[in-house]
PADOTI-617273 format. One record per residue (C-alpha): residue number from 1; residue in three letters; x, y, z. Coordinates in nm, 3 decimals. Each point is the difference from the previous one (the first is absolute). Layout:
BEGIN
> NUM,ALA,X,Y,Z
...
This chain:
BEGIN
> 1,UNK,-6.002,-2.349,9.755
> 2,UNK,-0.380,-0.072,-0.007
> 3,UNK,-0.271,0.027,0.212
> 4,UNK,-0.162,-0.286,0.230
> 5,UNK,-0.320,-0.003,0.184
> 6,UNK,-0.009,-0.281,0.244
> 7,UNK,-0.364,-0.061,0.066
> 8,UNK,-0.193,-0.113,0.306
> 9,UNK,0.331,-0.050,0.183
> 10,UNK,-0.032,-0.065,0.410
> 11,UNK,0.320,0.266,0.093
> 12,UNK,0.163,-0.121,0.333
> 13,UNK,-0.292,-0.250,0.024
> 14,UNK,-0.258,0.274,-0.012
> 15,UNK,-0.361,0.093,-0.186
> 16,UNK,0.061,-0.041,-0.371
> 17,UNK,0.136,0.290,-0.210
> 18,UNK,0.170,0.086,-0.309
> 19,UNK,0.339,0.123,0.008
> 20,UNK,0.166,0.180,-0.377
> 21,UNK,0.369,-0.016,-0.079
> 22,UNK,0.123,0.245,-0.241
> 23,UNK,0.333,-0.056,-0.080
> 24,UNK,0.258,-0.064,0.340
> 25,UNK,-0.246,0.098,0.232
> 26,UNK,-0.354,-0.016,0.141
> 27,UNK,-0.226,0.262,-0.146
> 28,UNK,-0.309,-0.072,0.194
> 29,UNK,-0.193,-0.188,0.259
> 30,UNK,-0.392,-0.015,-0.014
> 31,UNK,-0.283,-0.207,-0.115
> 32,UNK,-0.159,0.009,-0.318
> 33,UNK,0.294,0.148,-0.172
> 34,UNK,0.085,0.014,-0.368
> 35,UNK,0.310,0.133,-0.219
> 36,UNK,-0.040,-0.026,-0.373
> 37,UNK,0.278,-0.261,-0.166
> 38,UNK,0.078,-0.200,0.341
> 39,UNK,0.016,-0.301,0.010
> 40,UNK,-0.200,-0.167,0.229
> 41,UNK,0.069,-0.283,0.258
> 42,UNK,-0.319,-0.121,0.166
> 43,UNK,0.129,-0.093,0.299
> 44,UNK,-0.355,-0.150,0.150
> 45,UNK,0.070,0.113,0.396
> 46,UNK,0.328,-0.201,0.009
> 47,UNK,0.240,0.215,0.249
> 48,UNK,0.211,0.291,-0.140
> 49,UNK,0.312,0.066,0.217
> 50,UNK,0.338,0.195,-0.067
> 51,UNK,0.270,-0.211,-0.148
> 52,UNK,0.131,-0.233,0.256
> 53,UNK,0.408,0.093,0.135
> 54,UNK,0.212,-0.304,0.107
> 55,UNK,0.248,0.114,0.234
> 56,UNK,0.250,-0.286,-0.034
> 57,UNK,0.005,-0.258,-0.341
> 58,UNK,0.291,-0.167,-0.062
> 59,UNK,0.034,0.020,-0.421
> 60,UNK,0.345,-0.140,0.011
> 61,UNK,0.150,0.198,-0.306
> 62,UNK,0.289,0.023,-0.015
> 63,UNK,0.157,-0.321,0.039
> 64,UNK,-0.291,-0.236,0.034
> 65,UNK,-0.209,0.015,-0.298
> 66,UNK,-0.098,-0.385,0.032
> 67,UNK,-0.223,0.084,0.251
> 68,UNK,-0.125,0.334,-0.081
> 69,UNK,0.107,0.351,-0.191
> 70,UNK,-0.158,0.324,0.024
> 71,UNK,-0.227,-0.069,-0.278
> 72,UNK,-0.168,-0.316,0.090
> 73,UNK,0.007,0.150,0.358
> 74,UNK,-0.191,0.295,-0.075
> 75,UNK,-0.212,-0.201,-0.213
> 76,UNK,-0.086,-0.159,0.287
> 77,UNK,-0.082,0.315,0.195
> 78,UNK,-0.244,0.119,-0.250
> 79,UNK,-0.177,-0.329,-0.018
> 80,UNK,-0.050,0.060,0.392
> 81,UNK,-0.125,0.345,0.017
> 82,UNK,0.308,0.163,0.050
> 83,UNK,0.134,0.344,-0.141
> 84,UNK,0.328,-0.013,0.202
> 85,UNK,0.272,-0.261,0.160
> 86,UNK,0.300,0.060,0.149
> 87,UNK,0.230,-0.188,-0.093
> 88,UNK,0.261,-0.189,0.281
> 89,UNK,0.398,0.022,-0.032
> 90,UNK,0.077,-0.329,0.023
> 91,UNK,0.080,-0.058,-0.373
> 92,UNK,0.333,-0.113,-0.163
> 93,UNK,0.205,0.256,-0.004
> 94,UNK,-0.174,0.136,0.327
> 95,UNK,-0.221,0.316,0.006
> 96,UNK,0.309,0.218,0.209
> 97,UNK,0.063,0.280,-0.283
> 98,UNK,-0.149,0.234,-0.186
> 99,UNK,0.083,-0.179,-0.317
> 100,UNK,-0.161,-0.304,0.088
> 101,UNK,-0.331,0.188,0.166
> 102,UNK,-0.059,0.156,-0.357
> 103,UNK,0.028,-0.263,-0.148
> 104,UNK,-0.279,-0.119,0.120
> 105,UNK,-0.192,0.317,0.022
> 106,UNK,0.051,0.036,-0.409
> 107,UNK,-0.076,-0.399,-0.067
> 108,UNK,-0.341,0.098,0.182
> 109,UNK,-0.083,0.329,-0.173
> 110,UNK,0.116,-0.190,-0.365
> 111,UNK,-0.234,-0.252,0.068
> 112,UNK,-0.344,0.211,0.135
> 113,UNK,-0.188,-0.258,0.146
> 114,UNK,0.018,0.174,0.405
> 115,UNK,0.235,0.240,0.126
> 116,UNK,0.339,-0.174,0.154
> 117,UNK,0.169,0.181,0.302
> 118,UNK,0.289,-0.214,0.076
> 119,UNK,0.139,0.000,0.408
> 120,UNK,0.320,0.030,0.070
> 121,UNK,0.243,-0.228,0.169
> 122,UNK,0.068,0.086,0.323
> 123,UNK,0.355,-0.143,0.006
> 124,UNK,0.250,-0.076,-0.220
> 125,UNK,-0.056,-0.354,-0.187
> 126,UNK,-0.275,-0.072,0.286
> 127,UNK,0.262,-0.055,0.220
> 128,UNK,-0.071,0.168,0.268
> 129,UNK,0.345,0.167,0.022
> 130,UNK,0.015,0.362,-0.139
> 131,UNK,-0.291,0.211,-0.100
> 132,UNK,-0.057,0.012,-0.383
> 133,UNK,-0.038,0.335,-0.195
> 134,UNK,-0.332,0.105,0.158
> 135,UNK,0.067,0.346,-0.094
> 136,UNK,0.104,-0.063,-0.369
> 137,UNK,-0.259,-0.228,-0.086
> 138,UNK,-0.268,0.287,0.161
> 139,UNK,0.161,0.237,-0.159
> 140,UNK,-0.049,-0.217,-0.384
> 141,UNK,-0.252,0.053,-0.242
> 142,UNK,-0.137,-0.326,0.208
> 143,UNK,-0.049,0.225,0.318
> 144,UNK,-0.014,-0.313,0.250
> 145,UNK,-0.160,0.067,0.303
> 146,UNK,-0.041,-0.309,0.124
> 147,UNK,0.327,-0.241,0.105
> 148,UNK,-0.022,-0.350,0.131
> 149,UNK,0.209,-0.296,-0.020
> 150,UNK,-0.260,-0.230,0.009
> 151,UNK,0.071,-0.362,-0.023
> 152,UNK,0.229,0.070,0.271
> 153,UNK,-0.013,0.235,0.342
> 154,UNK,0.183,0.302,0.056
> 155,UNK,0.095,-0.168,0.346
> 156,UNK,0.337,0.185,0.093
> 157,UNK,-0.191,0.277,0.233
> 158,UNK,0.269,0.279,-0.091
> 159,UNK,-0.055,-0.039,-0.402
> 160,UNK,-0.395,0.036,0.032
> 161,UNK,0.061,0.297,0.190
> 162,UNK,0.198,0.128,-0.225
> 163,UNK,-0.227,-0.068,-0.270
> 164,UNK,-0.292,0.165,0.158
> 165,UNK,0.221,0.335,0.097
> 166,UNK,0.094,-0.021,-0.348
> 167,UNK,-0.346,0.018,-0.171
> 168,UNK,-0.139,0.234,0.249
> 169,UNK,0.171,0.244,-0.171
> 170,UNK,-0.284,-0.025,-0.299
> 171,UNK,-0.282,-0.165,0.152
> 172,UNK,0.123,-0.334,-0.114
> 173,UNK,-0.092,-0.309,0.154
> 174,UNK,0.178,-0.340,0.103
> 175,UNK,-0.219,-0.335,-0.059
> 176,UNK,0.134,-0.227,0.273
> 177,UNK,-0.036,-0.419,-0.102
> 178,UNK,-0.006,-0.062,0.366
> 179,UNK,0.205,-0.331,0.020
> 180,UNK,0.251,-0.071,0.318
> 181,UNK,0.254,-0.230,-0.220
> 182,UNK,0.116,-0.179,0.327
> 183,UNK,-0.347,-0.095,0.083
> 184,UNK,-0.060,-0.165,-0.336
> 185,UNK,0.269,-0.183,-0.086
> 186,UNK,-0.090,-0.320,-0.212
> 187,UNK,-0.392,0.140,0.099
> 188,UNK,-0.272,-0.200,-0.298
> 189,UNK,-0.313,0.096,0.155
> 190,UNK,-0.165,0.243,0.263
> 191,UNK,0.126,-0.170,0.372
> 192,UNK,-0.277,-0.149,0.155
> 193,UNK,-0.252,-0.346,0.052
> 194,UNK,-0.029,-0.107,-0.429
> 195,UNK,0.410,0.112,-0.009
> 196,UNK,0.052,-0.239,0.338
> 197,UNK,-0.198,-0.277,-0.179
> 198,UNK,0.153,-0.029,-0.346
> 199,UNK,0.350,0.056,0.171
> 200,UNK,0.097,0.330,-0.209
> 201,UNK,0.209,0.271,0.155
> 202,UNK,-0.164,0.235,0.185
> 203,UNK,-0.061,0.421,-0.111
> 204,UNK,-0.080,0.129,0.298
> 205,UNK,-0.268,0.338,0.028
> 206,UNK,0.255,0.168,0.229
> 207,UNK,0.270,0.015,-0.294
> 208,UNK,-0.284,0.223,-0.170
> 209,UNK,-0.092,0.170,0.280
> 210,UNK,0.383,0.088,0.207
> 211,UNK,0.071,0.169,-0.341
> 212,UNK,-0.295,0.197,-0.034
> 213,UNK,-0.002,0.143,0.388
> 214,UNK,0.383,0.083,-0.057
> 215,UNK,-0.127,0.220,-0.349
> 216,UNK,-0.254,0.188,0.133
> 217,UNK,0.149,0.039,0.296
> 218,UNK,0.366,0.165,-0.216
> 219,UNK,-0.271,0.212,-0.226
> 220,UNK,-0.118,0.173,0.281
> 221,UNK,0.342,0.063,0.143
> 222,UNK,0.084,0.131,-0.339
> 223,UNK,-0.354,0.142,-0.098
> 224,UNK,0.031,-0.152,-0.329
> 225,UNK,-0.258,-0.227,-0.164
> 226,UNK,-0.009,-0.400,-0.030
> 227,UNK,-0.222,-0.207,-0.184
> 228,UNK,-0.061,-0.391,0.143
> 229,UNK,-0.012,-0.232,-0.341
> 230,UNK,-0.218,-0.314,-0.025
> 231,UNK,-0.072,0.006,0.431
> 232,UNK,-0.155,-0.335,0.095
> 233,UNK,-0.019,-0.064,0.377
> 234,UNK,-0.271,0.124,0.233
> 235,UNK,0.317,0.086,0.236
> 236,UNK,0.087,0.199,-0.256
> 237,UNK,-0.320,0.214,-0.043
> 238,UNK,-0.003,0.092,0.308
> 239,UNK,0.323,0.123,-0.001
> 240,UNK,-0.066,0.227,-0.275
> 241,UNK,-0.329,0.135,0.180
> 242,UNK,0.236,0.102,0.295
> 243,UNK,0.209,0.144,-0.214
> 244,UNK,-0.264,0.205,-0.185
> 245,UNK,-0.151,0.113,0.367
> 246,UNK,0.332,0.195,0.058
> 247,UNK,0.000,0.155,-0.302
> 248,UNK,0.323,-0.137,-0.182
> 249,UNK,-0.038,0.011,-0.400
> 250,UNK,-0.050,-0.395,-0.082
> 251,UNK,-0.241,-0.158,-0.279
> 252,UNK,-0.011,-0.368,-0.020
> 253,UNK,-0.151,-0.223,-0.296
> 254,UNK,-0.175,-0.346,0.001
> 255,UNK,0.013,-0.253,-0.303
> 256,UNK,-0.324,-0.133,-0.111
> 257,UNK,0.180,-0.368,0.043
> 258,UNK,0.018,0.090,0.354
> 259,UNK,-0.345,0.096,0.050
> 260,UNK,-0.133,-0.314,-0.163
> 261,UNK,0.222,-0.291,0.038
> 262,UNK,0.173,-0.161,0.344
> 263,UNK,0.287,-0.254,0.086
> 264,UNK,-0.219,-0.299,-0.027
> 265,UNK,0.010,0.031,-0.373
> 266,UNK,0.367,-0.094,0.038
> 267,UNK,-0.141,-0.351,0.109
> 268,UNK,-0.008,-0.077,-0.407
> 269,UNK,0.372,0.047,-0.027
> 270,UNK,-0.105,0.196,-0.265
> 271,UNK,0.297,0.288,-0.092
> 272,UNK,-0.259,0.238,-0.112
> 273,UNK,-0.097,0.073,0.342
> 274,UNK,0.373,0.072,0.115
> 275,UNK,0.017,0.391,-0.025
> 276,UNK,0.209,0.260,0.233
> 277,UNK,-0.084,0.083,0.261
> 278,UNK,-0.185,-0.368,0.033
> 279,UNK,-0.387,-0.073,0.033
> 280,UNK,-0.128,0.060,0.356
> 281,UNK,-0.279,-0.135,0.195
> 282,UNK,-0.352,0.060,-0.013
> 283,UNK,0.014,0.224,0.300
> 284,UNK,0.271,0.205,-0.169
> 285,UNK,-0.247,0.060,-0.315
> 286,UNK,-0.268,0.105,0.217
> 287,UNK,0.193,0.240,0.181
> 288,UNK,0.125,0.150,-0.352
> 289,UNK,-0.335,0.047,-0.158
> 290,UNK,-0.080,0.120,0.320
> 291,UNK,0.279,0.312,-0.018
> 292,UNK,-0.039,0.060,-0.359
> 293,UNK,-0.319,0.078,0.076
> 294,UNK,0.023,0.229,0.280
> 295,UNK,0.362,0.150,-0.160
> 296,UNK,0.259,-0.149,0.162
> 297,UNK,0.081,-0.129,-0.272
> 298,UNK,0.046,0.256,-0.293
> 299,UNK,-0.058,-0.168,-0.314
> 300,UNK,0.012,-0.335,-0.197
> 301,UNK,0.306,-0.028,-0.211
> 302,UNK,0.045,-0.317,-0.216
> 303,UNK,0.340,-0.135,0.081
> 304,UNK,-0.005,-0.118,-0.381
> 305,UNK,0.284,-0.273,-0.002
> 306,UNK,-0.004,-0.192,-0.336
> 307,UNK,0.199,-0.283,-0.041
> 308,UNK,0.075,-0.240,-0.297
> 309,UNK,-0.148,-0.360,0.031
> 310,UNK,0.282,-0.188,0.087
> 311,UNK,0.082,0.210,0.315
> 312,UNK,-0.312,-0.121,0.128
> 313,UNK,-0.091,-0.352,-0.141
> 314,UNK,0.291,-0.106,0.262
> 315,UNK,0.013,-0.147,0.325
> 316,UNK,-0.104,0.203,0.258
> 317,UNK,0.285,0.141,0.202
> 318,UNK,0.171,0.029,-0.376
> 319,UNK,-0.297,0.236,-0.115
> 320,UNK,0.077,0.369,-0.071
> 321,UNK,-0.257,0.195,0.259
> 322,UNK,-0.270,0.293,-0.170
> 323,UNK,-0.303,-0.032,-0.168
> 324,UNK,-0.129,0.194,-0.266
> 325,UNK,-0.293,0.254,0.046
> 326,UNK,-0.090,0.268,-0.170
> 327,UNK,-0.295,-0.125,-0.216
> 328,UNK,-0.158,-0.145,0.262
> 329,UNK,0.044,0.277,0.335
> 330,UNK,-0.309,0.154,-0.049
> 331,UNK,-0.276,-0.316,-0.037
> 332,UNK,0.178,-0.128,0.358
> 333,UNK,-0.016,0.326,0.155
> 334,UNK,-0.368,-0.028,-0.128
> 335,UNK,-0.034,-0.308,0.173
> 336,UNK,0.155,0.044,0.311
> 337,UNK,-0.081,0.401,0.077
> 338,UNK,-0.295,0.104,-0.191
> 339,UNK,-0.204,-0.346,-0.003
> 340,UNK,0.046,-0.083,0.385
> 341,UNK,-0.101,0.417,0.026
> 342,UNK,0.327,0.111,0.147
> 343,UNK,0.057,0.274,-0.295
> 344,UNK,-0.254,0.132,-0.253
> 345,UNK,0.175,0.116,-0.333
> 346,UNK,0.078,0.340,0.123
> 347,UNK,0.201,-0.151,0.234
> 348,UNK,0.173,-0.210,-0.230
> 349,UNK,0.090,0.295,-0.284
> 350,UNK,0.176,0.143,0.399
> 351,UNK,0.206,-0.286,0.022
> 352,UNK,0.053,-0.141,-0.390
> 353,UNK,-0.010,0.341,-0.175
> 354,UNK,0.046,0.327,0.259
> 355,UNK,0.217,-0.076,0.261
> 356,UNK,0.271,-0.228,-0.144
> 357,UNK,-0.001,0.318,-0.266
> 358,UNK,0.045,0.210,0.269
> 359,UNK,0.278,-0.191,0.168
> 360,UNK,0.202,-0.010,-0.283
> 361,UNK,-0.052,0.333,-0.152
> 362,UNK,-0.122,-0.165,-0.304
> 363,UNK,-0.126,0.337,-0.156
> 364,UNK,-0.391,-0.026,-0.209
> 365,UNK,-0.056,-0.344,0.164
> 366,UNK,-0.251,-0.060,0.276
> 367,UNK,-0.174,0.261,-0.050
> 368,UNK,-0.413,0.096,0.028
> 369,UNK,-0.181,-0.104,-0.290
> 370,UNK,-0.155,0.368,-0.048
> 371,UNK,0.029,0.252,-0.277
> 372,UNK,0.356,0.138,-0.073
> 373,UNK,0.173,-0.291,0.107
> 374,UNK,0.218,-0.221,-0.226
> 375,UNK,-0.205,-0.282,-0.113
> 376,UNK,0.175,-0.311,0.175
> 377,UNK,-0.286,-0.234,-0.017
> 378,UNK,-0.038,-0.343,0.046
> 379,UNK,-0.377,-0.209,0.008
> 380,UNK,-0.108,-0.282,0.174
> 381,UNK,-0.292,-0.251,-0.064
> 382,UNK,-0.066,-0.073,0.378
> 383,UNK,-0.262,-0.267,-0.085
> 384,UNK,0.235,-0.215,-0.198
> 385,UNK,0.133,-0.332,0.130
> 386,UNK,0.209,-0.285,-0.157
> 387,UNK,0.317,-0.171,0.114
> 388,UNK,0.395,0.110,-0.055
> 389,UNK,0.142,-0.100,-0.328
> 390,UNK,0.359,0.067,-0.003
> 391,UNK,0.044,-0.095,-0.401
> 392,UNK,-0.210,0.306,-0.078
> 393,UNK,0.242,0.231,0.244
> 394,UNK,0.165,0.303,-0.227
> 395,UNK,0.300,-0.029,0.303
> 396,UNK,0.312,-0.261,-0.167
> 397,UNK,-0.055,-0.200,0.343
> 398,UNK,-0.271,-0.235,0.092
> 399,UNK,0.087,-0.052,0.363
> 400,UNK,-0.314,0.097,0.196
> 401,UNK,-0.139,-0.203,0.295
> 402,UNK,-0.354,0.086,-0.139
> 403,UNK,-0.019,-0.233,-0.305
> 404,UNK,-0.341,-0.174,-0.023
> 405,UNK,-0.127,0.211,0.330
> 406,UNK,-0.306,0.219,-0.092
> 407,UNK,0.053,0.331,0.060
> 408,UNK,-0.270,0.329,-0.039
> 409,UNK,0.029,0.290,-0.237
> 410,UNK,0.179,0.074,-0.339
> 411,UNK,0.151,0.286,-0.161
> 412,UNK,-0.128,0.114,-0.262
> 413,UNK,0.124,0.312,-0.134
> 414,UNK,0.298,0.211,0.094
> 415,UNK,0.111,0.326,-0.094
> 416,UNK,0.332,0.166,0.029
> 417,UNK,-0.041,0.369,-0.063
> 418,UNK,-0.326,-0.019,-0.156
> 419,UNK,0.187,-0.322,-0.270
> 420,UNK,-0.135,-0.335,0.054
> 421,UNK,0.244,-0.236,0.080
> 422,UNK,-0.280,-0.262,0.106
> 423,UNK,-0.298,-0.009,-0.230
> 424,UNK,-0.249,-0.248,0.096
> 425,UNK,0.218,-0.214,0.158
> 426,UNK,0.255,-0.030,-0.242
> 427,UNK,0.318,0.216,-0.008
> 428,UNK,-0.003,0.263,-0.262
């Protein structure tokens, strides 16, 4: 492979310097630096930060390639900054075996565009009923570490602890989508004054937030680790920062949608803003920037849910729930962390690149943009700003709630081992 100087590049948000790739990995750091044959991106002090790692997409292959398949997907995640996703079970046939986690694994490596670490099923068919083949599908050329059944909640208290005894034994980790079924039944919205007004049923915080006390609460019985997806209640920070203040092993991610948008959005009737778990109030946003920034929260993760057009141009209580999100995570982070001076950039390669790495044992992700390390690279032009146009997204789905609502920042150039996969601004 060849050599690339990156010029004048602000690493983590800092002074200027150059940074040289030679082949998979970063060569050297430095200013004024030159290698013979490179070629050279001028990158004019726009931010250079390791590739971003999404620790829950949803690329729906196999079984729903209408919406999305691991190429368009991961098309998607290189447009975006990132290097890695991982990859949710809930695909037709289900994520529960080895044969279906390679799968996936191989669709990702075939097409090159980020790495793709797919998660395990907890249970069998999502159904919350017997545990899947956590072992086998760790134990295949996948090597899943991470299991979740998002979509739905583990909510039978004797199968999560099973789950979390089971990948204790190595170093595994459960992703809980904290849900009480009984508490949302026929739920449209997040419970509250807008829900009471436009008479839709009612998702209380507490379903979120009974589930989540339970989990950390059985991980520290068990001493095994859990990971909170998508958290969205101030109740449900601070349950977390208890949690963390008596030691037991939890993580916990944020979406971007949740640290931008609230429940009054749902006045529209709009079904782009019906996602799960449902848009909060303002006070709930707050309090999330709030812990992402002091680590309470762990990391952003995308919650990537793509959906074909006619699941969403629907009535409302019709309207399949997600949003998609990868190729525009980091310009709201941008917005709502690093413009309102709640994170600088270092702090968001700890909770985009670093930590969700580091979570999911996603191995040459996240880490230091320094000599010796693989070059996972992905560069941002913080100055530019212009307004979400979902006909130029790479992802097959076009249902984001940010059409037409400027946002800051662009990617410009990504690199995945040192290969651009993003090249200004257009996928390689």
């Amino acid at each position: 492979m060849s050599k690339i100087l990156i010029r004048g590049a602000k690493v983590l948000g800092g002074e200027p310097q150059d940074v040289l790739i030679d082949g998979e990995t970063i060569a050297e750091t430095g200013t004024g630096l030159s290698a013979e044959g490179a070629e050279v991106v001028e990158a004019d002090g726009r931010v250079l930060l390791p590739g971003l790692v999404d620790l829950h997409t949803h690329l729906r292959e196999p079984g729903r390639e209408d919406s999305e398949t691991v190429l368009t997907g991961t098309r998607a995640a290189a447009s975006g900054g990132y290097t890695a996703v991982f990859a949710m079970a809930n695909t037709f046939p289900v994520a529960d075996t080895a044969g279906v986690v390679e799968q996936v694994y191989r669709l990702g490596r075939e097409h090159g565009y980020c790495d793709v670490q797919p998660i395990g099923a907890v249970t069998v068919g999502l159904e919350g009923k017997k545990l899947a083949e956590l072992g086998a599908m760790h134990e295949s050329a996948a090597g899943v570490t991470v299991f979740s059944d998002d979509g739905k909640c583990v909510d039978d208290a004797v199968i999560m602890r099973r789950a979390l005894e089971y990948v204790k034994a190595f170093g595994g980790v459960v992703a809980q989508h904290a849900q009480e079924p009984r508490l949302t039944e026929g739920a449209q919205m997040n419970e509250g004054v807008v829900s009471a007004e436009l008479g839709l049923g009612g998702w209380p915080a507490v379903a979120e937030e009974s589930i989540i006390a339970r989990d950390v609460l059985l991980a520290e019985h068990v001493g095994s680790r859990v990971h909170i997806c998508h958290l969205s209640t101030a109740g449900s920070v601070e349950i977390v920062r208890w949690a963390k203040s008596r030691g037991i092993d939890v993580t916990a991610e944020v979406t971007p949608h949740h640290l931008l948008l609230t429940d009054e959005l749902v006045r529209s009737y709009n079904p782009v803003y019906k996602v799960n778990p449902p848009l909060r109030t303002e006070r709930d946003v707050l309090a999330l920037r709030e812990a992402l920034a002091d680590g309470t929260i762990d990391i952003v993760a995308t919650d990537h849910a793509p959906h074909p057009h006619e699941d969403k141009d629907c009535e409302w209580a019709a309207a399949a729930m997600g949003m998609v999100g990868l190729e525009t995570a980091l310009s709201v982070v941008q917005q709502t962390m690093v413009e309102t001076g709640l994170l600088d950039w270092a702090g968001v390669a700890d909770r985009m690149s670093r930590k969700p790495a580091e979570i999911g044992r996603a191995q040459g992700h996240g880490r230091p943009v320094s000599a010796g390390e693989p070059a996972n690279l992905t560069l941002v032009d913080t100055a530019y700003r212009g307004e979400v146009d979902p006909a130029g997204f790479a992802s097959r789905s076009r249902n984001t709630p940010y059409e037409g609502r400027e946002l800051p920042g662009r990617v410009t150039h990504t690199w995945l081992r040192g290969r651009a996969t993003l090249v200004d601004g257009k996928l390689a």
